[in-house]
Backbone as JSON Lines, residues from 0, in Angstrom:
{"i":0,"aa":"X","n":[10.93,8.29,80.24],"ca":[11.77,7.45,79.36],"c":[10.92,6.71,78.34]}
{"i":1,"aa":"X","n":[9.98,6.36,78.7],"ca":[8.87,5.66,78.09],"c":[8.51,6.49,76.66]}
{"i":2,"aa":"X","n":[7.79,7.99,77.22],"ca":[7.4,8.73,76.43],"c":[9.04,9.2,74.87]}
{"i":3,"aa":"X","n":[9.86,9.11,75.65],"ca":[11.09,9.26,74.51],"c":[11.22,8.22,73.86]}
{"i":4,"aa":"X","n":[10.91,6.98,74.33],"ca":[10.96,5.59,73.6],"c":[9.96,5.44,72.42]}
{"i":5,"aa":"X","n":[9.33,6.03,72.88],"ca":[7.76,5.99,71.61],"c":[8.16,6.97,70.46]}
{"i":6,"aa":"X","n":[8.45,8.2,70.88],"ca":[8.93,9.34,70.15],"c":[9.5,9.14,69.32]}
{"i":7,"aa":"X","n":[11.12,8.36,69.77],"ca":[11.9,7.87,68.76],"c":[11.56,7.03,67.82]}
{"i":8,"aa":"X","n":[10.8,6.07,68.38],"ca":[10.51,4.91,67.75],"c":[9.55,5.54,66.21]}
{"i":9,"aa":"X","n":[8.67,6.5,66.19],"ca":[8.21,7.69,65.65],"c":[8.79,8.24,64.87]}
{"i":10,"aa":"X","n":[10.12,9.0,65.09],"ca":[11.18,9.23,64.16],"c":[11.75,8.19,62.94]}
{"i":11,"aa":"X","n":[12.06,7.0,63.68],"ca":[12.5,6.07,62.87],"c":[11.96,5.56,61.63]}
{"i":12,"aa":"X","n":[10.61,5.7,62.36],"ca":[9.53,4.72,61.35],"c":[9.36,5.68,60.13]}
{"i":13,"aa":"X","n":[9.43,6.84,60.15],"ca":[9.15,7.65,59.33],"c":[10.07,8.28,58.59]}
{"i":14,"aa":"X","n":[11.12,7.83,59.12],"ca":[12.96,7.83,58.34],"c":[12.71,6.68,57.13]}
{"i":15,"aa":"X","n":[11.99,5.58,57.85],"ca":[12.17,4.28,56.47],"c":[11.12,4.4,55.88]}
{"i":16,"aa":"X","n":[9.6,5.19,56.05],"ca":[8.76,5.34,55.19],"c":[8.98,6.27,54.33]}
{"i":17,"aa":"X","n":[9.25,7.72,54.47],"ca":[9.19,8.86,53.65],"c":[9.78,7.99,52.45]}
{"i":18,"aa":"X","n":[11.13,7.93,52.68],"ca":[11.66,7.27,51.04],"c":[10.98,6.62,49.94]}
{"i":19,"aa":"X","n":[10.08,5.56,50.8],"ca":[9.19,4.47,50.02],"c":[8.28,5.07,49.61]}
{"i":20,"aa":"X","n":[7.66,6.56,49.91],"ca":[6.26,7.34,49.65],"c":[6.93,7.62,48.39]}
{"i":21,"aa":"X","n":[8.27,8.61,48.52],"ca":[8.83,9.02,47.55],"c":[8.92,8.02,46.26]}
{"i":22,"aa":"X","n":[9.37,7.1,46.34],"ca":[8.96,6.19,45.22],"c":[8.62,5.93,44.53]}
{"i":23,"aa":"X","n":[6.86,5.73,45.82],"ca":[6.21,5.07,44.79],"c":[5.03,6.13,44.07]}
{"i":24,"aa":"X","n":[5.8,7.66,44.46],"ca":[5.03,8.76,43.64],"c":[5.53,8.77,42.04]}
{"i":25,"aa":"X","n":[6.86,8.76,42.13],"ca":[7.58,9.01,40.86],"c":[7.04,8.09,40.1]}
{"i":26,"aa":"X","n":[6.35,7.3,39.2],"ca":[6.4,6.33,38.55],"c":[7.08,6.27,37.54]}
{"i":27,"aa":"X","n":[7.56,7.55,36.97],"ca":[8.19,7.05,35.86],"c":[9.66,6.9,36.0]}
{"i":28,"aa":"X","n":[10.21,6.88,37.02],"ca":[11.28,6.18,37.7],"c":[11.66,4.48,38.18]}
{"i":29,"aa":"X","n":[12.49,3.99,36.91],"ca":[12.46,2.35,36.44],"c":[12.86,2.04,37.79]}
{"i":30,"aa":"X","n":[12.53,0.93,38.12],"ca":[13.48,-0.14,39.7],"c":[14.05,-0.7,38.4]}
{"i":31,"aa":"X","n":[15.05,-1.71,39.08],"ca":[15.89,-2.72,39.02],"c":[15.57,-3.41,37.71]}
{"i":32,"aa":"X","n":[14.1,-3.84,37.42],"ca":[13.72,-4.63,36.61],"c":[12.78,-4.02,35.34]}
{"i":33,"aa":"X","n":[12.85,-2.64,35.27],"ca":[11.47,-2.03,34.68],"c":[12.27,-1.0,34.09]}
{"i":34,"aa":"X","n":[12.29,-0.88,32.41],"ca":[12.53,0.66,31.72],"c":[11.32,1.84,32.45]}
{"i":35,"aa":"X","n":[12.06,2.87,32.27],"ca":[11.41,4.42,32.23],"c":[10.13,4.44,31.39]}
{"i":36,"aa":"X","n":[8.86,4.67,31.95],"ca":[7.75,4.83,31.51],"c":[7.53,6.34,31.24]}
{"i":37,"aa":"X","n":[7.21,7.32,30.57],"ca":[6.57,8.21,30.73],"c":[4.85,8.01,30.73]}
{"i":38,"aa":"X","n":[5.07,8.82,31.62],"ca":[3.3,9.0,32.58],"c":[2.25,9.84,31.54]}
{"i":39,"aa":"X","n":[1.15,9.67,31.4],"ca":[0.02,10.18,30.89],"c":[0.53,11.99,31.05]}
{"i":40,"aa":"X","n":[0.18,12.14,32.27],"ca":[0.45,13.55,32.05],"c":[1.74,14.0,31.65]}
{"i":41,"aa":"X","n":[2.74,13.46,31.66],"ca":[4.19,14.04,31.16],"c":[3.94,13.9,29.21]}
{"i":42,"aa":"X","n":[3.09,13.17,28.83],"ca":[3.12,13.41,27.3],"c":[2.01,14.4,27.03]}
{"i":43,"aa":"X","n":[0.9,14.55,27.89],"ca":[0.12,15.94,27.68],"c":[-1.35,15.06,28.12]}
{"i":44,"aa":"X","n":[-1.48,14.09,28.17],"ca":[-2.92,13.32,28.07],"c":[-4.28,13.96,29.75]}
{"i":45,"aa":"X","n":[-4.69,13.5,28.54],"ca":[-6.16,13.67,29.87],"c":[-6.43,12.57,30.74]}
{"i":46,"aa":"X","n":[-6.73,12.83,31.54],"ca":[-7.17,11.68,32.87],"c":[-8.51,10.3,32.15]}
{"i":47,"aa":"X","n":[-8.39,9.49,32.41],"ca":[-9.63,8.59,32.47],"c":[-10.92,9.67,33.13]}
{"i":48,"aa":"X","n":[-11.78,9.63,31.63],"ca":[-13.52,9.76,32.27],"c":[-13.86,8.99,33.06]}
{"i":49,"aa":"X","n":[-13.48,7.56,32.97],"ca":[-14.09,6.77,33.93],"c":[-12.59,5.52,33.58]}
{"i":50,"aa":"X","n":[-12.93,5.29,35.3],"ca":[-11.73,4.07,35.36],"c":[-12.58,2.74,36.18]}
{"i":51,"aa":"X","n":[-11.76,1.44,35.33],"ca":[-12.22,0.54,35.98],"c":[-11.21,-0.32,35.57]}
{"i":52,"aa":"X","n":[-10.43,-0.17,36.98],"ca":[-9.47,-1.28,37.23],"c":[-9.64,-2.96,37.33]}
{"i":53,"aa":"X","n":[-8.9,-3.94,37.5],"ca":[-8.94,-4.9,36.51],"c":[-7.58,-5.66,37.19]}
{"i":54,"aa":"X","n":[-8.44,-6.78,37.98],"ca":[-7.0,-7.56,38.57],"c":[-5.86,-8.22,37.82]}
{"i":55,"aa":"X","n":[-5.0,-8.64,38.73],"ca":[-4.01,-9.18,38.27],"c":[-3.36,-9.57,39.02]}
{"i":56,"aa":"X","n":[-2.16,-10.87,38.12],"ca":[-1.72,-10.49,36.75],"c":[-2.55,-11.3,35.88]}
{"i":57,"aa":"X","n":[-1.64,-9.88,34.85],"ca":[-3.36,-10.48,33.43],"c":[-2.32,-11.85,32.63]}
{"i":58,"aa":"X","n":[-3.1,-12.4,31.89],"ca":[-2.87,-13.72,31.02],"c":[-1.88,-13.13,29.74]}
{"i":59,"aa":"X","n":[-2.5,-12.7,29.08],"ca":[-2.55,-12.05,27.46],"c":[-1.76,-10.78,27.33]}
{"i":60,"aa":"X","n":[-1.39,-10.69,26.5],"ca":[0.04,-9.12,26.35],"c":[-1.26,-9.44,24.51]}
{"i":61,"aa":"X","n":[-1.72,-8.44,23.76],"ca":[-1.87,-8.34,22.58],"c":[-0.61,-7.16,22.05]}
{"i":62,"aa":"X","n":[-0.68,-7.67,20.72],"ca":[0.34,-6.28,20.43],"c":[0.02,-5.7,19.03]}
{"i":63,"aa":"X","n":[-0.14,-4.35,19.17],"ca":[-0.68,-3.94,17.97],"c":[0.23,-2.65,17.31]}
{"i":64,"aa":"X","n":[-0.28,-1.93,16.14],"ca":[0.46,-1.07,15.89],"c":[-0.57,0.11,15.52]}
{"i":65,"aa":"X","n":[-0.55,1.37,15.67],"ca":[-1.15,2.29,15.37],"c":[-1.21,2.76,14.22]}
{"i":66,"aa":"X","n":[-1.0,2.4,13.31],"ca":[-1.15,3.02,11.78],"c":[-0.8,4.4,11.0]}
{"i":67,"aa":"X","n":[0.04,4.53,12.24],"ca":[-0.01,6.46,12.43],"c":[1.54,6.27,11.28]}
{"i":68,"aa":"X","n":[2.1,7.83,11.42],"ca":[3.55,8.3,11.21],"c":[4.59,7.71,12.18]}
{"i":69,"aa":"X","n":[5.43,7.47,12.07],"ca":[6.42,7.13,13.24],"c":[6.67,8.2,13.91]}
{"i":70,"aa":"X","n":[7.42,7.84,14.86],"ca":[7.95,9.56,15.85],"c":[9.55,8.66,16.23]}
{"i":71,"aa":"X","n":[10.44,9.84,16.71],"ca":[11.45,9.27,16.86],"c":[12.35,10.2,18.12]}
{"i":72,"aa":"X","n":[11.04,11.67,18.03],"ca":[11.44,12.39,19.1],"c":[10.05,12.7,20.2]}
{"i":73,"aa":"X","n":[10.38,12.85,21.88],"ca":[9.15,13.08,22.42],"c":[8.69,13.76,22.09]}
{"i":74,"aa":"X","n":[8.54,14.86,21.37],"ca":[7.68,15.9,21.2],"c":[6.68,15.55,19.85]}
{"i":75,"aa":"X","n":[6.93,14.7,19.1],"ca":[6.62,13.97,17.58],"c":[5.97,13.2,18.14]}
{"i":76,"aa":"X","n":[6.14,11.85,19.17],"ca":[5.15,11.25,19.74],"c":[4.32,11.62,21.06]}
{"i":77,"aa":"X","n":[4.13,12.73,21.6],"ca":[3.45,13.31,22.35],"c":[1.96,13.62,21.3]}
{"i":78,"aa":"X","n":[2.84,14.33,20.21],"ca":[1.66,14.72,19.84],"c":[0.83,13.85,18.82]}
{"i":79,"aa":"X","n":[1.53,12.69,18.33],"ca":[0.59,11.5,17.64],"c":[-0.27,11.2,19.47]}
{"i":80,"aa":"X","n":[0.19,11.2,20.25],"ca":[-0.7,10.41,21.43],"c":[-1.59,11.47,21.72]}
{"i":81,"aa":"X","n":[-1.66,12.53,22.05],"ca":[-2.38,13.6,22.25],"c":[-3.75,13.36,21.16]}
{"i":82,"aa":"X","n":[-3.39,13.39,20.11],"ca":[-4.15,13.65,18.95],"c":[-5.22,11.82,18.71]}
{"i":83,"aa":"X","n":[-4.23,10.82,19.31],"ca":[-4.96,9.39,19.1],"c":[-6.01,9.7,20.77]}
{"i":84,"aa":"X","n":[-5.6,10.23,21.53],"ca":[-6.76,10.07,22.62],"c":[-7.72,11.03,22.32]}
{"i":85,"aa":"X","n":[-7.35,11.96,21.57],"ca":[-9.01,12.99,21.27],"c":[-9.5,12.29,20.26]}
{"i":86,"aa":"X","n":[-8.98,11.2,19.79],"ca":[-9.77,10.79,18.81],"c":[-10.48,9.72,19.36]}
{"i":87,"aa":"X","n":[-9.48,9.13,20.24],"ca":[-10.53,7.42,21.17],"c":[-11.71,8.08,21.89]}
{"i":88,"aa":"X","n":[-11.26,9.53,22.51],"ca":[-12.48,9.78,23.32],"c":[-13.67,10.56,22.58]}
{"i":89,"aa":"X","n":[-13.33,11.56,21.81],"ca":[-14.46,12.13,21.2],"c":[-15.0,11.34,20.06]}
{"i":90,"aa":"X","n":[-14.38,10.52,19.14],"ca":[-15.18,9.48,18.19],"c":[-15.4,8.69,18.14]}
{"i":91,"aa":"X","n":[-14.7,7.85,19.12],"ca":[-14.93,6.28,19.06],"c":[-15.48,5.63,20.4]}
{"i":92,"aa":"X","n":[-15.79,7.26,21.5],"ca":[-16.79,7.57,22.59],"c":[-15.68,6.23,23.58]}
{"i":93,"aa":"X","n":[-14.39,6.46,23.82],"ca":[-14.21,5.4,24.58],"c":[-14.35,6.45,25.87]}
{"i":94,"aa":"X","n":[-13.04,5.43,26.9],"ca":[-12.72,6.03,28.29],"c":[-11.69,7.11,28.75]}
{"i":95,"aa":"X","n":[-11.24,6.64,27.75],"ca":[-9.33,6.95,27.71],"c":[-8.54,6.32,25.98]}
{"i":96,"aa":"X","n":[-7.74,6.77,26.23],"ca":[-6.81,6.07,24.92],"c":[-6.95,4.7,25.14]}
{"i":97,"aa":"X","n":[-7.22,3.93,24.23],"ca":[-7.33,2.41,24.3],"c":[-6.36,1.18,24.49]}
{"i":98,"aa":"X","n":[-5.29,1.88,24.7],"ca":[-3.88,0.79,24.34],"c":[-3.38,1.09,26.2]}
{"i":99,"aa":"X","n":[-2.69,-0.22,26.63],"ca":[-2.33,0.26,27.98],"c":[-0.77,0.76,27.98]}
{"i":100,"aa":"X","n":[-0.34,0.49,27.0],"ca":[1.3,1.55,26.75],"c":[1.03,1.69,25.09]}
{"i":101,"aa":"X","n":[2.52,2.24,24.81],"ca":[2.4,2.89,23.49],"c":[4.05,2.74,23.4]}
{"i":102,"aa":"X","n":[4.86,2.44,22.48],"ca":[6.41,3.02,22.17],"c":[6.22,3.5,20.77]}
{"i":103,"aa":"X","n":[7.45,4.13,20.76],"ca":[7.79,4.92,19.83],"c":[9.27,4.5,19.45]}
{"i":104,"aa":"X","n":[9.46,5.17,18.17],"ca":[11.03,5.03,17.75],"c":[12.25,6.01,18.19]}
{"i":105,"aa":"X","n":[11.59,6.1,19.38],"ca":[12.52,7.57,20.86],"c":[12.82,5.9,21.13]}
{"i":106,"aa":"X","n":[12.42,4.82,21.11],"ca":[12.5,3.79,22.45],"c":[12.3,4.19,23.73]}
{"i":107,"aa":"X","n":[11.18,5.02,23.79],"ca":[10.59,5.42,25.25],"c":[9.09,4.77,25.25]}
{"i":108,"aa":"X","n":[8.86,4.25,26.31],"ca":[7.34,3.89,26.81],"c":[6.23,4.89,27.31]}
{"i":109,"aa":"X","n":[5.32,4.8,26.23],"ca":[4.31,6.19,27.4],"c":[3.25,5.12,27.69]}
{"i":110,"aa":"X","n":[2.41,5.71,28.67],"ca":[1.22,4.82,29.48],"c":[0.38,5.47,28.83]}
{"i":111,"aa":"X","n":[-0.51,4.27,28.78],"ca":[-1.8,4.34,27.75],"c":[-2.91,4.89,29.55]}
{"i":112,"aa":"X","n":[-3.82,3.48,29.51],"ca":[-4.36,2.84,30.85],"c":[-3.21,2.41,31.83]}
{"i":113,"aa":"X","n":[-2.1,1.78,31.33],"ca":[-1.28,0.86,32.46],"c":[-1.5,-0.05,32.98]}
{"i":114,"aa":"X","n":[-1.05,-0.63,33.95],"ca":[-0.83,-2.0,33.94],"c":[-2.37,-2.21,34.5]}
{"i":115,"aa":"X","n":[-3.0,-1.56,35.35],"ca":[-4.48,-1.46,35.96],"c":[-5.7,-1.42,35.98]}
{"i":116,"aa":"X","n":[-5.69,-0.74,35.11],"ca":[-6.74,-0.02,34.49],"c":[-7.02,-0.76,33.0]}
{"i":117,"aa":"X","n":[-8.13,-1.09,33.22],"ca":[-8.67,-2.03,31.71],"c":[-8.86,-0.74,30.34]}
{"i":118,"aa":"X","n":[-8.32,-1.43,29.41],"ca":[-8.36,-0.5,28.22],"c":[-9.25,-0.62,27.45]}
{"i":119,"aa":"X","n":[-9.01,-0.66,25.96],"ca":[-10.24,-0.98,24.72],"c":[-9.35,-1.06,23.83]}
{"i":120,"aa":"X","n":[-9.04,-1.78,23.42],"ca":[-7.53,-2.06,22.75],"c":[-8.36,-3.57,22.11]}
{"i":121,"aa":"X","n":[-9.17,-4.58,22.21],"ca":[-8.86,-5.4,21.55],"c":[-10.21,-6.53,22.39]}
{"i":122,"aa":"X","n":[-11.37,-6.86,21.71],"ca":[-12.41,-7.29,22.07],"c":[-12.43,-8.35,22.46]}
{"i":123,"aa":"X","n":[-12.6,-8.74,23.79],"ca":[-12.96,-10.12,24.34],"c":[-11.76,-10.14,25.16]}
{"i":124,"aa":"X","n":[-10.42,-8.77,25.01],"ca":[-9.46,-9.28,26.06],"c":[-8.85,-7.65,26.85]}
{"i":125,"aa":"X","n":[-9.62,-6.79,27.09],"ca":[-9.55,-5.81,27.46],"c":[-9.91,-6.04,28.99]}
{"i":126,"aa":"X","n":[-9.98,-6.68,29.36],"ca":[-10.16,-7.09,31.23],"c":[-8.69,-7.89,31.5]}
{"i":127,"aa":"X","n":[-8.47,-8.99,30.41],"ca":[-7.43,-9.66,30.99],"c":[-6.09,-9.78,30.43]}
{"i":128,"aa":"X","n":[-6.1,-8.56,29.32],"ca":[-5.18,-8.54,28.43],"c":[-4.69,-7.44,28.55]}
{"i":129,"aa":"X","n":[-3.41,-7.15,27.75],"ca":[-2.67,-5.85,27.84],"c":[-2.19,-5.46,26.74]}
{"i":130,"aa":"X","n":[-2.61,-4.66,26.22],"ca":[-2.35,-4.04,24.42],"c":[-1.43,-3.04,24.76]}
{"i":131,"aa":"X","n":[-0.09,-3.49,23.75],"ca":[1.32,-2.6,23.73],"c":[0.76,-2.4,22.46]}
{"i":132,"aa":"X","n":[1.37,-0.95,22.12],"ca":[0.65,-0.84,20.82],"c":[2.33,-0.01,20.34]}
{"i":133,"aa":"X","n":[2.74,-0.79,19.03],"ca":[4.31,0.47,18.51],"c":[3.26,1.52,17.41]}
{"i":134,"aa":"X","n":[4.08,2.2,17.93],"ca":[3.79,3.84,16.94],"c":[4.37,3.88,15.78]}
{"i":135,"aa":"X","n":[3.46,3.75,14.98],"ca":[3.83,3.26,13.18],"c":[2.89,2.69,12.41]}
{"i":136,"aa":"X","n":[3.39,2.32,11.21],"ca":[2.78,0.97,10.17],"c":[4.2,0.27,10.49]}
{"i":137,"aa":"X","n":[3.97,-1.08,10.46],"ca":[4.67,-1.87,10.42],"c":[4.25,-3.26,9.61]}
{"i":138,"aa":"X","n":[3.91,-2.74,8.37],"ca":[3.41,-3.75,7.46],"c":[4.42,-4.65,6.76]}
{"i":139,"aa":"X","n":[5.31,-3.5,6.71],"ca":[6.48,-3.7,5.66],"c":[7.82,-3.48,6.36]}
{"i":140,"aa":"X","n":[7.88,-2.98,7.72],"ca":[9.38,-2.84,8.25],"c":[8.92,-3.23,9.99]}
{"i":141,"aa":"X","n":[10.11,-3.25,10.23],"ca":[10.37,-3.31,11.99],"c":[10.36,-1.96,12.48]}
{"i":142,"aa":"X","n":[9.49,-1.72,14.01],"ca":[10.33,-0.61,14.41],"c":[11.78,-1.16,14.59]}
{"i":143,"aa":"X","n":[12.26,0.14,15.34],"ca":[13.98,0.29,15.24],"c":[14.13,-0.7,16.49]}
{"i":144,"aa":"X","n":[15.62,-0.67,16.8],"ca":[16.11,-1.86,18.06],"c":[15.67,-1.19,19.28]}
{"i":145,"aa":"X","n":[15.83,-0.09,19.05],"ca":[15.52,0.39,20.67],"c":[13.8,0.71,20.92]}
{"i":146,"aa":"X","n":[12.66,0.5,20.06],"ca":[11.68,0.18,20.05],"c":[11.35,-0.9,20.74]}
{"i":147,"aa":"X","n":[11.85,-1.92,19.64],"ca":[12.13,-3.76,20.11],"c":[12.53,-4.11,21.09]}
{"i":148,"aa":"X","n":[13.31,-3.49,21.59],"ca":[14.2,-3.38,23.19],"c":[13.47,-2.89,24.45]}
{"i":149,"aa":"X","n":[12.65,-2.09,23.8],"ca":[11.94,-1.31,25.0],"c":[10.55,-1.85,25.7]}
{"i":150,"aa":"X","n":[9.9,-2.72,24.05],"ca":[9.26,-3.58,24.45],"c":[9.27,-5.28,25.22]}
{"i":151,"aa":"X","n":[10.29,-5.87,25.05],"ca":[10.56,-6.35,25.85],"c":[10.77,-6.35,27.46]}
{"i":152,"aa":"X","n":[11.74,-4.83,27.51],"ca":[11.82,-4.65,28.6],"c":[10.39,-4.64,29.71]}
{"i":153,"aa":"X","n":[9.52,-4.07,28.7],"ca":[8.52,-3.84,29.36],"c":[7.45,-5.08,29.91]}
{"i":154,"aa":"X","n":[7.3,-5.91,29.01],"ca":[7.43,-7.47,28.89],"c":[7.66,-8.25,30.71]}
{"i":155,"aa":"X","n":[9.57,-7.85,30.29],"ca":[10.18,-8.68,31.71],"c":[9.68,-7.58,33.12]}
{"i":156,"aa":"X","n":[9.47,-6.55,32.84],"ca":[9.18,-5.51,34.09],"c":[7.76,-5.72,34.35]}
{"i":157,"aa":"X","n":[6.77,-6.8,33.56],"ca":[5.26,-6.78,34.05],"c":[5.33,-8.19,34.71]}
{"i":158,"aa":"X","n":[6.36,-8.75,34.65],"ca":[6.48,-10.1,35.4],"c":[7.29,-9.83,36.74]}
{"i":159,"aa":"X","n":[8.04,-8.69,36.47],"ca":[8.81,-8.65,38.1],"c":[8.35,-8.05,38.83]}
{"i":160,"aa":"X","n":[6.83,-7.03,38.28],"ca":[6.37,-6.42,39.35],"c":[4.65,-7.18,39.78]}
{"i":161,"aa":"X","n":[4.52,-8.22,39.03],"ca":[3.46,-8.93,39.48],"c":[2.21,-8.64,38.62]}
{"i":162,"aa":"X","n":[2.36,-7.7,37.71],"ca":[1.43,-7.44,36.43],"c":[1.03,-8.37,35.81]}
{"i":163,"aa":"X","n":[1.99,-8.52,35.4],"ca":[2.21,-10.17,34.1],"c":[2.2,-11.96,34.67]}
{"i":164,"aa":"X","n":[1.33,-12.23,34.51],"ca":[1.26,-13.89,34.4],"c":[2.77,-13.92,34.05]}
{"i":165,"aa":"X","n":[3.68,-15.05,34.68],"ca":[4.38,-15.37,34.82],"c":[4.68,-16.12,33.51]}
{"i":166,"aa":"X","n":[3.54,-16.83,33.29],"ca":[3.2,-17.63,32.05],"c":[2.33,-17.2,30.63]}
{"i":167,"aa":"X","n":[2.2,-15.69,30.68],"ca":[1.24,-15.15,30.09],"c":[1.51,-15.57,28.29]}
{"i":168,"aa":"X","n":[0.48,-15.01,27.81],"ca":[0.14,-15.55,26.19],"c":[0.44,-14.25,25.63]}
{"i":169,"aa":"X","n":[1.36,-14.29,24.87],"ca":[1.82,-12.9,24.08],"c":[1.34,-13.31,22.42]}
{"i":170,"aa":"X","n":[0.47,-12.3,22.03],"ca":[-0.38,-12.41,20.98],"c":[-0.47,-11.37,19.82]}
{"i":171,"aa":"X","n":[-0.33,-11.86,18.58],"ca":[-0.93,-10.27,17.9],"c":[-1.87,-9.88,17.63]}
{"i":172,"aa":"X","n":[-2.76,-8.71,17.61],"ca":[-4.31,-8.5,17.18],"c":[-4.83,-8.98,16.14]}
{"i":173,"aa":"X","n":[-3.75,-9.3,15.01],"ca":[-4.42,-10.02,13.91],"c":[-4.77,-11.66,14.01]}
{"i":174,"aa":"X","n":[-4.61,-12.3,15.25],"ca":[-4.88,-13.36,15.72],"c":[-6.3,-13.61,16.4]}
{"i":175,"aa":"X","n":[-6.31,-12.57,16.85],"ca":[-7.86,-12.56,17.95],"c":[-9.01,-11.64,17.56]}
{"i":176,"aa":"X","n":[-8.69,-10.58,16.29],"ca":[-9.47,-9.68,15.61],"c":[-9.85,-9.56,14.25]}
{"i":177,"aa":"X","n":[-10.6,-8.71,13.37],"ca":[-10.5,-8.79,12.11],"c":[-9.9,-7.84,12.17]}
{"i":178,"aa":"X","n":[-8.48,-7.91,11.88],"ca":[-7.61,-6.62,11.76],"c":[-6.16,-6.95,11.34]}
{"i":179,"aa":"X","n":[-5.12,-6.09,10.24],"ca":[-3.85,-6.3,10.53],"c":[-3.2,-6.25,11.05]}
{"i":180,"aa":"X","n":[-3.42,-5.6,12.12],"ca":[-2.45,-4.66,13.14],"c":[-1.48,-6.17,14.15]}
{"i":181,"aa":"X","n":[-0.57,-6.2,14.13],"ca":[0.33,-5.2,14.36],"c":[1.13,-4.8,13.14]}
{"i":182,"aa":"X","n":[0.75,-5.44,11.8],"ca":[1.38,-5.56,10.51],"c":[1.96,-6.39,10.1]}
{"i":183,"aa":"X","n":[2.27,-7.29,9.21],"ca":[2.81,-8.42,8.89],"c":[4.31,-8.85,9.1]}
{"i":184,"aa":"X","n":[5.06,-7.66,9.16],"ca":[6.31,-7.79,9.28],"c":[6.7,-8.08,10.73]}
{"i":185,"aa":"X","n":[6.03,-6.94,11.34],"ca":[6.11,-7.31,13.47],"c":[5.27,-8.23,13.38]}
{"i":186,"aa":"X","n":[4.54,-8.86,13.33],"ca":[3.33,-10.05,13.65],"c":[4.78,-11.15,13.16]}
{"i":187,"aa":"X","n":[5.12,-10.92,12.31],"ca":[6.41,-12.09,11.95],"c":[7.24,-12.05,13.11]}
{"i":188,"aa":"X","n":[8.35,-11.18,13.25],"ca":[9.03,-10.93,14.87],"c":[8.92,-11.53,16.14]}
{"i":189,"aa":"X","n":[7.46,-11.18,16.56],"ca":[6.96,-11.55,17.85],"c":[6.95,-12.62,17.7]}
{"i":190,"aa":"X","n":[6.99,-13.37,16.62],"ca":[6.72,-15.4,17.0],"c":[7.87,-15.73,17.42]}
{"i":191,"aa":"X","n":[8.81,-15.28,17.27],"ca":[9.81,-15.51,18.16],"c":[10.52,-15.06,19.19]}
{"i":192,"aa":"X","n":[9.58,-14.54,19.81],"ca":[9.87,-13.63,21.14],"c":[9.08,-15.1,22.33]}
{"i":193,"aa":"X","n":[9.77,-14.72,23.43],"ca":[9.02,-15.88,24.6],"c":[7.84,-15.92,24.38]}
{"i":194,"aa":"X","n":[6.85,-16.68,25.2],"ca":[5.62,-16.52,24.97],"c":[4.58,-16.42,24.0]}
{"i":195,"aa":"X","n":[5.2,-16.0,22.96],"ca":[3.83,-15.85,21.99],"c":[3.32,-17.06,22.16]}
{"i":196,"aa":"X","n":[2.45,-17.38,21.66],"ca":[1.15,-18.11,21.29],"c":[0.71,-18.49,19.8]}
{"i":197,"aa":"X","n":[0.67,-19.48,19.3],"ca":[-0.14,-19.6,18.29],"c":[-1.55,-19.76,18.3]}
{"i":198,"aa":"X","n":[-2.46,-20.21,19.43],"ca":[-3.75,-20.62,19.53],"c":[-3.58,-19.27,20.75]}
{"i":199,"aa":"X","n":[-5.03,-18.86,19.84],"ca":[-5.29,-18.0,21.17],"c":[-6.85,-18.82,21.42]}
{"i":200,"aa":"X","n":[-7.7,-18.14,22.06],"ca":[-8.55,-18.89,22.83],"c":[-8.91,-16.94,23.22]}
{"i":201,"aa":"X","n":[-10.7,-17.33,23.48],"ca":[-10.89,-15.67,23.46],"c":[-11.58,-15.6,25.19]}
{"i":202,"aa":"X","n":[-11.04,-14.67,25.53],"ca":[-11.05,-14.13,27.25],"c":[-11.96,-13.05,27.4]}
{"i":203,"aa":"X","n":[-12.55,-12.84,27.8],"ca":[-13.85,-11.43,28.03],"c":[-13.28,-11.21,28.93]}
């Protein structure tokens, strides 16, 4: 009786685990609080040469813009991302693509690094910071709503899963860099999104 007691007990446990394995394989499957990410390999990307993860939650969200063409379908921004990581890794000798997400005007999220993994996105805050970067110029226009939308979401989903400082400093690169990015028009936007920051203060 003993030996059936254990057995079962065996069965059970592994009735309420399998599901949770299942889970937490899928990542690009949103919970409750988190839009749909697409994963590195679902847009075509190469693995990190080298990874070096990076506690949390981080302080700092930077936000920048890529300077590229817009995309508005996955296959249009697959291949601006494809084409920006052969360029971070073979010319500018990084690790990986430098930004830890990326949107597009699909209003889909792809993973740069992610929430973990330290990027190169933005000097003095690539350990404790997190560079969303929109796919565009945005000197002179907004991305679209469901861009704007998606970033947020992503925003409230790094605070519900313990990523995000609760209290974190949402910043634009042209604040903490010599650079325009995220462009004058989104750098306008974000000041009125939660969090931003006017004083940044620089974090290694």
């Amino acid at each position: 009786m003993r030996k059936f007691s254990i057995a079962l007990s065996g069965i059970l446990l592994l009735f309420y685990i399998t599901p949770s394995l299942s889970r937490a394989s899928n990542d690009s499957q949103p919970s409750s609080n988190c839009p749909r990410i697409k994963l590195k390999r679902q847009w075509g990307g190469k693995p990190s040469s080298i990874i070096n993860y990076r506690p949390v939650p981080v302080k700092y969200v930077i936000i920048h813009h890529t300077v590229t063409k817009e995309c508005f379908k996955f296959l249009e921004c697959a291949e601006i991302l494809q084409n920006m990581q052969h360029h971070h890794l073979n010319t500018l000798d990084f690790d990986d693509i430098g930004y830890n997400f990326l949107i597009g005007n699909d209003g889909v999220i792809y993973e740069g690094t992610g929430w973990y993994v330290r990027g190169a996105h933005t000097y003095g805050y690539n350990q404790n910071g997190t560079g969303i970067a929109f796919i565009g110029n945005f000197m002179e226009k907004l991305p679209n709503r469901k861009a704007l939308k998606a970033a947020k979401e992503l925003l409230a989903c790094g605070v519900a899963t313990g990523a995000l400082d609760p209290n974190y400093d949402l910043l634009a690169a042209t604040q903490v860099s010599s650079t325009k990015s995220p462009g004058l028009t989104l750098y306008n936007e974000i000041q009125e999104w939660p969090h931003w920051s006017p004083n940044a203060s620089n974090k290694k």
